[in-house]
C-alpha positions as CSV (number, residue, x, y, z in Angstrom):
1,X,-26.6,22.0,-24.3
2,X,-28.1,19.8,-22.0
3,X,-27.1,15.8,-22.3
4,X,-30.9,13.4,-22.4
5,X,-28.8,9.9,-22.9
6,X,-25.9,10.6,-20.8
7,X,-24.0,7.1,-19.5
8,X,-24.0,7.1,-15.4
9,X,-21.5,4.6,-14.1
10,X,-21.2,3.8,-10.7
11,X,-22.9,2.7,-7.4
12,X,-25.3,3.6,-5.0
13,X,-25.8,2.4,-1.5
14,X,-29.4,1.9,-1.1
15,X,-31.2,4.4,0.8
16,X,-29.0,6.9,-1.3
17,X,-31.0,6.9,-4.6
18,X,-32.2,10.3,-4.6
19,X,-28.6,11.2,-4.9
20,X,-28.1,9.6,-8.4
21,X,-31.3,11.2,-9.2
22,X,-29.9,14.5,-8.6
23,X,-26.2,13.5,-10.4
24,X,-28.8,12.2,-13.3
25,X,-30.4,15.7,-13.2
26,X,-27.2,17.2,-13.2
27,X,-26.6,16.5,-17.0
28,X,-30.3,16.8,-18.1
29,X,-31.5,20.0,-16.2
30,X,-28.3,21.3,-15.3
31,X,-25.8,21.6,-18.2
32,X,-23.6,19.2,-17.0
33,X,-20.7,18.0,-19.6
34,X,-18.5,15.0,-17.6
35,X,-18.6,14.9,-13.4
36,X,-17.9,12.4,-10.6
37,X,-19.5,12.4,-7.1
38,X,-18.5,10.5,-4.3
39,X,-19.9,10.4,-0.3
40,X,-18.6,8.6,2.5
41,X,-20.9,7.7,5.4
42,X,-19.9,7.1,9.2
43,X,-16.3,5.7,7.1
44,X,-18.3,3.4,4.5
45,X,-18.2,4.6,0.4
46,X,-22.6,5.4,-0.2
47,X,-22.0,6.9,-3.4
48,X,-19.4,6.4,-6.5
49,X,-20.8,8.0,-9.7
50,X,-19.4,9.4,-13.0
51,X,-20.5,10.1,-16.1
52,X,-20.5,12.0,-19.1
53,X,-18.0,13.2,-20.9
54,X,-14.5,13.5,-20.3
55,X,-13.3,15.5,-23.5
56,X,-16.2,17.7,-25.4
57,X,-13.8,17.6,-28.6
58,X,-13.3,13.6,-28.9
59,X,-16.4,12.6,-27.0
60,X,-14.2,10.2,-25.2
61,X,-16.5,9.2,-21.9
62,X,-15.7,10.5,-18.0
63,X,-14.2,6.9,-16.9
64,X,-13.6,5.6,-13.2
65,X,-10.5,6.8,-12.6
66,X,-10.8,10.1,-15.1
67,X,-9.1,13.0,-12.5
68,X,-9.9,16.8,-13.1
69,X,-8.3,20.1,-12.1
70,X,-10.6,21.5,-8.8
71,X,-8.9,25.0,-8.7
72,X,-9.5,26.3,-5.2
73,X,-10.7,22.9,-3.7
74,X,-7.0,22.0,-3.4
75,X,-7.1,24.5,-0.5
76,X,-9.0,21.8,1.5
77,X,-6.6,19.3,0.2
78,X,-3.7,21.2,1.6
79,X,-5.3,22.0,4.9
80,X,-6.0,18.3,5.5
81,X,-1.8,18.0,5.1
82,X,-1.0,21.4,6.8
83,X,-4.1,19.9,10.1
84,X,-1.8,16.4,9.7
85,X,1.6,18.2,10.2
86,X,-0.3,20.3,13.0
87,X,-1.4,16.3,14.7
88,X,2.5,15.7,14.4
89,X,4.1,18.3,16.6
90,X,5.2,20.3,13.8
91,X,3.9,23.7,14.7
92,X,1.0,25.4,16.3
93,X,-1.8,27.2,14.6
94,X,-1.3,30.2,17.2
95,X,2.5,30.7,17.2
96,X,3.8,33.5,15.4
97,X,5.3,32.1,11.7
98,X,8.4,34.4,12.2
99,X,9.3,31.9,14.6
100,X,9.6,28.4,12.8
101,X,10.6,30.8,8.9
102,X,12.7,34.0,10.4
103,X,13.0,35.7,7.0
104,X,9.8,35.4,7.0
105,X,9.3,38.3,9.8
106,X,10.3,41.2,8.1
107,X,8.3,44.0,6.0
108,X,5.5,44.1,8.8
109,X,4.8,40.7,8.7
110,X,6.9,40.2,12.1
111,X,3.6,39.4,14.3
112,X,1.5,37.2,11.8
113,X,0.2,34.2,13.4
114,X,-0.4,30.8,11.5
115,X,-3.7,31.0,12.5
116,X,-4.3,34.7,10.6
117,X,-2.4,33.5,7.4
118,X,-4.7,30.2,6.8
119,X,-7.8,32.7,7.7
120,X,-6.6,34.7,5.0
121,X,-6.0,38.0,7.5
122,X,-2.2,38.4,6.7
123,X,-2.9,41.0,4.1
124,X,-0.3,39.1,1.7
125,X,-3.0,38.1,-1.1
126,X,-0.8,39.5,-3.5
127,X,2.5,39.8,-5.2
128,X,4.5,43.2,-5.5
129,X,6.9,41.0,-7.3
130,X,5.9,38.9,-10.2
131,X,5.7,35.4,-9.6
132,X,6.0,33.8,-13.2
133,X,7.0,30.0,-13.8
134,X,10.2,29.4,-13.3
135,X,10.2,30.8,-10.1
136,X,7.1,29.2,-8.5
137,X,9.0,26.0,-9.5
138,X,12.2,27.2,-7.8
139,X,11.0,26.8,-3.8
140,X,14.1,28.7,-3.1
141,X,13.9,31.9,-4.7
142,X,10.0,31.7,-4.3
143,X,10.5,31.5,-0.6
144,X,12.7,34.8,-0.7
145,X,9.6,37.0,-2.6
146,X,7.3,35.6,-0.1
147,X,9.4,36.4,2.7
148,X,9.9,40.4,0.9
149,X,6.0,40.6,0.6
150,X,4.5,43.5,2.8
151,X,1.5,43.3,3.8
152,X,-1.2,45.2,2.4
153,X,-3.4,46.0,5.6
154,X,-2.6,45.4,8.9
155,X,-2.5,41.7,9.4
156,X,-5.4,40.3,11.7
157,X,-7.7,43.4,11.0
158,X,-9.3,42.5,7.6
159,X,-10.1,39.4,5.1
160,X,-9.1,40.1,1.6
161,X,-9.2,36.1,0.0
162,X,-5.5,34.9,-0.8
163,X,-6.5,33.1,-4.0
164,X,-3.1,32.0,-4.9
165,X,-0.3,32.9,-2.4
166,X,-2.1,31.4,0.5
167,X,-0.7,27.9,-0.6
168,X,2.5,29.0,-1.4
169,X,3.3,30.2,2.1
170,X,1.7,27.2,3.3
171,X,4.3,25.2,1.7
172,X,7.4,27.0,2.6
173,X,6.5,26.9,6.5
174,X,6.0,23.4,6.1
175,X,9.1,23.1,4.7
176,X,10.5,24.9,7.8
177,X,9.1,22.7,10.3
178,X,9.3,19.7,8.3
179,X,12.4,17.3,9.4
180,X,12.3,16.1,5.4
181,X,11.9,19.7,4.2
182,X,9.2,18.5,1.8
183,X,7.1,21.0,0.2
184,X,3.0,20.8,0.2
185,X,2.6,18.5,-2.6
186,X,5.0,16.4,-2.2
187,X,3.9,16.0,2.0
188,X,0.7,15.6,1.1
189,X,1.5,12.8,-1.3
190,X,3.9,10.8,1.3
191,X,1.5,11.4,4.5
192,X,-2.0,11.2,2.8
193,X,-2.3,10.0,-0.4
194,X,0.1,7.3,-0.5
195,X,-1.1,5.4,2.7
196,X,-4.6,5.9,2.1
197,X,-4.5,5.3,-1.7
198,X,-5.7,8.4,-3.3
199,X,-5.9,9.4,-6.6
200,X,-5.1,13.2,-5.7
201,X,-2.1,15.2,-6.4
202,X,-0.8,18.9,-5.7
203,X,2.1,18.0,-7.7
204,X,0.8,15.9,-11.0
205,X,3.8,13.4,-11.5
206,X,5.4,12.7,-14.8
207,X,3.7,9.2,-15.4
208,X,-0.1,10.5,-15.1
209,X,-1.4,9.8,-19.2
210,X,-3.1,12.7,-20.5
211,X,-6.3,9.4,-21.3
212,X,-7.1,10.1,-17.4
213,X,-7.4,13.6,-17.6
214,X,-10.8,15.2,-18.2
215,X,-10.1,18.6,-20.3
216,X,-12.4,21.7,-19.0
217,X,-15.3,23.3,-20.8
218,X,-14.5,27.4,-20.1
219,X,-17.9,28.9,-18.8
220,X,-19.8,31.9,-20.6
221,X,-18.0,34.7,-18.4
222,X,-20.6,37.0,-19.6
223,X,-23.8,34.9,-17.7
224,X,-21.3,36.1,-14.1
225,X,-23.8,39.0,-14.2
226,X,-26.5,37.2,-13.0
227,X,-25.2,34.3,-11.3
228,X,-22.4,36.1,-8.5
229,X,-23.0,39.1,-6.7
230,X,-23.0,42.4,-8.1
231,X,-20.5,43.8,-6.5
232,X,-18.1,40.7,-7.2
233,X,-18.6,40.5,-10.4
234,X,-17.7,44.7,-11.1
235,X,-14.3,44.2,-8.7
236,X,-13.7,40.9,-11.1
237,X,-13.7,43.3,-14.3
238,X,-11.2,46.2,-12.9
239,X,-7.8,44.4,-13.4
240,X,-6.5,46.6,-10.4
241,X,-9.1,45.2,-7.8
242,X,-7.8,42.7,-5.1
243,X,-9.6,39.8,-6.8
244,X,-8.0,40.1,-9.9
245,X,-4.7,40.7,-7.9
246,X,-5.4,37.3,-5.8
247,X,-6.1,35.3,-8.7
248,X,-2.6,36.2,-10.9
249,X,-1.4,32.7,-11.5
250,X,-4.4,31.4,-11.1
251,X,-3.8,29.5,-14.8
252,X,-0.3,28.3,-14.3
253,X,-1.5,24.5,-13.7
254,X,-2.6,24.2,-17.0
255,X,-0.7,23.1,-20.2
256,X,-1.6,23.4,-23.6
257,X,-0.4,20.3,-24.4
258,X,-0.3,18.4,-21.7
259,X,-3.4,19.2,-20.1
260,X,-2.3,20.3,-16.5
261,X,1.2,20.9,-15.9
262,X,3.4,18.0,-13.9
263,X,5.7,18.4,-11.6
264,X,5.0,21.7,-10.8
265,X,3.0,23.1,-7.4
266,X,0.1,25.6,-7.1
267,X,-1.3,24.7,-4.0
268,X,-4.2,26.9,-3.6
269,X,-5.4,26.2,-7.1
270,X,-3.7,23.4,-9.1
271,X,-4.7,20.0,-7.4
272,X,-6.0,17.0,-9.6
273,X,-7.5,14.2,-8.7
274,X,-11.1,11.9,-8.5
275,X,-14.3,13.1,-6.5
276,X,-13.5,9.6,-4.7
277,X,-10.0,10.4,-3.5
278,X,-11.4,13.8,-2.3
279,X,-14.8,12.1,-0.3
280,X,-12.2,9.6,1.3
281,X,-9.4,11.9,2.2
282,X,-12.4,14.0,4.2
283,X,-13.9,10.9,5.5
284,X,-10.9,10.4,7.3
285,X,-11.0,13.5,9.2
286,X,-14.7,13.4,9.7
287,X,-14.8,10.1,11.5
288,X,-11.5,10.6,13.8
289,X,-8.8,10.5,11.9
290,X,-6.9,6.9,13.1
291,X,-5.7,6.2,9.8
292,X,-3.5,8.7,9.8
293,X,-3.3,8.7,13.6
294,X,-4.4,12.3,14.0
295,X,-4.6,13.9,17.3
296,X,-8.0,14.8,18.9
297,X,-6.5,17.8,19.8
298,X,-6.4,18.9,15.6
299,X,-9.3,18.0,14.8
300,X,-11.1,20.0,17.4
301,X,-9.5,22.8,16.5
302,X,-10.6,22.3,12.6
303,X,-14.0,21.7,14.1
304,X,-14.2,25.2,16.0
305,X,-16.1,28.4,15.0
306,X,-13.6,30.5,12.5
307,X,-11.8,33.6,14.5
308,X,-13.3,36.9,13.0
309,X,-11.0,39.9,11.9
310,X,-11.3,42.6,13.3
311,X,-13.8,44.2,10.7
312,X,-15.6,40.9,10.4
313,X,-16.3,38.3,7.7
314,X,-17.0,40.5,4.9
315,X,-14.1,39.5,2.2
316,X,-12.5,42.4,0.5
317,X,-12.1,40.7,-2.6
318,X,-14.8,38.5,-2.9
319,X,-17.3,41.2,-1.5
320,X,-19.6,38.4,0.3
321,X,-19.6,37.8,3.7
322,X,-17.6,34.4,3.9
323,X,-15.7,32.3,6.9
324,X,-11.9,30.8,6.7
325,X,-10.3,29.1,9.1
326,X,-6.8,26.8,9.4
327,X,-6.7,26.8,5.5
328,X,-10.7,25.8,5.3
329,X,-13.9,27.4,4.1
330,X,-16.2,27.0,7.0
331,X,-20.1,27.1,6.8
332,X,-22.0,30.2,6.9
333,X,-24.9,32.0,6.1
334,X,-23.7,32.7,3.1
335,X,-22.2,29.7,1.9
336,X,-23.8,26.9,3.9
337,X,-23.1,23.5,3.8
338,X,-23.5,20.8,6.3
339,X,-23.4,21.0,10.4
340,X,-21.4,24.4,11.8
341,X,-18.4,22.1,12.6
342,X,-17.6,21.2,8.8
343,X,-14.7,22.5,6.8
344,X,-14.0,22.2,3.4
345,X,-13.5,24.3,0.5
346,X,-15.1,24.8,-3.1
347,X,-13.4,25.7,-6.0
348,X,-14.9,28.3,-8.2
349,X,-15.6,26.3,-11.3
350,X,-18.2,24.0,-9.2
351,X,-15.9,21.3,-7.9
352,X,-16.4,20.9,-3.6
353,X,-15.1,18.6,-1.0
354,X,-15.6,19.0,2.7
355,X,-15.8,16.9,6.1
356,X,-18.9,16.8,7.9
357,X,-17.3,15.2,11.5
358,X,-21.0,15.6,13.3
359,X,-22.9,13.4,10.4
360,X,-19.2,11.6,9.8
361,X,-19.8,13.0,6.0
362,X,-16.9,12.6,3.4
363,X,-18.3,14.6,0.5
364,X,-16.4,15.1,-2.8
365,X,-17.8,17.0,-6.4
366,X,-15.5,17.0,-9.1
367,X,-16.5,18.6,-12.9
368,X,-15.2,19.5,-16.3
369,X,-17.8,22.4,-17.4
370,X,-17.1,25.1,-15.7
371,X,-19.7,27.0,-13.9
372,X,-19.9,30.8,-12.5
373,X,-21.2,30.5,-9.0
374,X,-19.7,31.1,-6.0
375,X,-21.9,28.0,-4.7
376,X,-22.7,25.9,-8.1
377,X,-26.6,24.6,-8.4
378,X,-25.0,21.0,-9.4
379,X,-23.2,20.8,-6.4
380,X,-25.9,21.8,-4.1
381,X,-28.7,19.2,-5.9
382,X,-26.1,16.5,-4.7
383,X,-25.4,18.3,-1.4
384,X,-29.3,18.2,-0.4
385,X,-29.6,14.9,-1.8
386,X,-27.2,13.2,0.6
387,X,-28.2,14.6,3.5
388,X,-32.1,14.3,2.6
389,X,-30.7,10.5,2.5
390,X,-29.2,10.5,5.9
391,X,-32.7,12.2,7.1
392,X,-31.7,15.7,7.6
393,X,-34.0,17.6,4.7
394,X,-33.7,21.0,7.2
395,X,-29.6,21.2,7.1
396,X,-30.2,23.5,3.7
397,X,-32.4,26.6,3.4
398,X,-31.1,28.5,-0.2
């Protein structure tokens, strides 16, 4: 049911109205429920809006600091903190991983580059073993299935989307290389969020009231038939395809009675936090990176073309042609979004955050009613708004 006297909050730079127009839209045309949006501009905050409402059962509103699951837009999250430990010496994208994790190089997985794991080319987008709760929380015994895994194709040959694992081995080769052993959530906390004041987590503390967190609105699964591709949408009813298999776990951040879980890390899928912590966080990166005293050297390499597979582009579980690279979605003819050098990532239920570095774009979409796109009509309506603001109406052509 669409909202006619929905409550925007916020502000708007002017020069950016047509943007609010579109968030306004968003709730009237678009079957929006509760949503921020938030757009940094050559390092200055344009755009701060919310609105709506941030629990459907209690009508309570979607406040200024209200914070929201983004599923796989915490890819992008931990991409900007794997890119930051990249800046630091840590490791490089094109060494083998074997050689910072050595348990790591065994089951085939010997000669499996950095670079091919955040592309999602390993081949490990699965689990042979299953990976309930208690021991994703254990980092230990976690890091001993991921380290048994074998591969499933040859790794750097195909692209089959690691929906859930990806973040998980993300955060044990961090702990490898990290002098703190810290984990993903808990780097990306200490190194990003803390010194630049975000309201983002990977790992939701204990002290986060449930009053800040908006609940979500399940989509009508059944519309999927005319709103994904064909193809996807048949592969996402067999329960043996490699979509289904990439997305086991994919509900283990939420919590019946606590809303999301705390204290506990899914960092492909389980990140919370505000449109605004998202848009600054890529701002950052998008306009050089000397907050957090990032090399040049990284963020050329985030702005680079993405390195095909062998067989190309075409995902093998989300049957579109779609680019990855260094733990980022990257734009594409089938998923465009702003100048080729951006990187980003969108999470399935509509939420999005990238970095634009040639416009100097921090863009960040956050929602509660879930929608069933691969790129969500909300989001692009506020995508085409901020850069018709910024004078470039030909960037888009859906």
């Amino acid at each position: 049911m669409k909202q006619t006297n929905v409550t925007i909050s916020g502000y708007v730079k002017p020069g950016f109205e047509v943007v609010r127009e579109a968030f306004v839209e968003n709730f009237t045309r678009r079957n929006e429920l509760g949503a921020a949006c938030c757009i940094y501009y050559r390092g200055e905050k344009v755009v701060d809006l919310w609105g709506g409402i941030r629990n459907k059962q209690t009508s309570e509103p979607w406040e200024e600091d209200t914070m929201v699951i983004v599923f796989s837009a915490t890819k992008g999250m931990s991409g900007l903190a794997m890119a930051l430990a990249h800046s630091r010496g840590l490791f490089d994208y094109d060494e083998r991983i074997s050689k910072y994790w050595p348990e790591f190089g065994q089951m085939g997985k010997e000669k499996i580059t950095i670079r091919q794991l955040l592309a999602h080319q390993a081949g490990l987008f699965a689990f042979d073993e299953t990976g309930d709760r208690s021991i994703i929380a254990d980092l230990d015994r976690l890091a001993a299935v991921l380290a048994r895994q074998k591969p499933v194709y040859e790794p750097g040959t195909r692209q089959i989307y690691h929906g859930i694992t990806l973040g998980y081995y993300e955060s044990e080769l961090l702990r490898r290389v990290d002098p703190k052993h810290r984990s993903i959530g808990q780097y990306f906390q200490d190194e990003i969020a803390a010194p630049l004041g975000l309201d983002f987590y990977i790992r939701l503390p204990e002290e986060i009231p449930n009053s800040r967190l908006a609940t979500l609105q399940e989509a009508n699964r059944a519309l999927a038939i005319f709103t994904v591709p064909i193809p996807f949408f048949l592969a996402a009813m067999n329960p043996r395809s490699a979509i289904r298999r990439a997305l086991l776990g994919s509900t283990l951040s939420l919590d019946r009675e606590r809303i999301y879980a705390r204290n506990f890390e899914v960092p492909s899928g389980g990140g919370v936090g505000t449109a605004r912590a998202i848009a600054h966080a890529y701002s950052v990166f998008a306009t050089g990176g000397k907050e957090l005293d990032l090399r040049e050297e990284t963020l050329r390499q985030l702005m680079a073309p993405p390195v095909a597979p062998t067989y190309g582009f075409r995902d093998g579980a989300l049957k579109v042609d779609v680019r990855f690279s260094l733990g980022f979605a990257k734009p594409g003819p089938k998923n465009p979004f702003g100048h080729p050098s951006s990187f980003g990532h969108p999470g399935f239920e509509g939420s999005f955050g990238f970095a634009d570095p040639e416009a100097r774009i921090g863009y960040g979409y956050v929602l509660n009613r879930q929608g069933t796109y691969f790129m969500d009509p909300r989001d692009i309506a506020l995508r085409k708004a901020m850069y018709r603001s910024i004078g470039e109406i030909d960037l888009y052509h859906e």
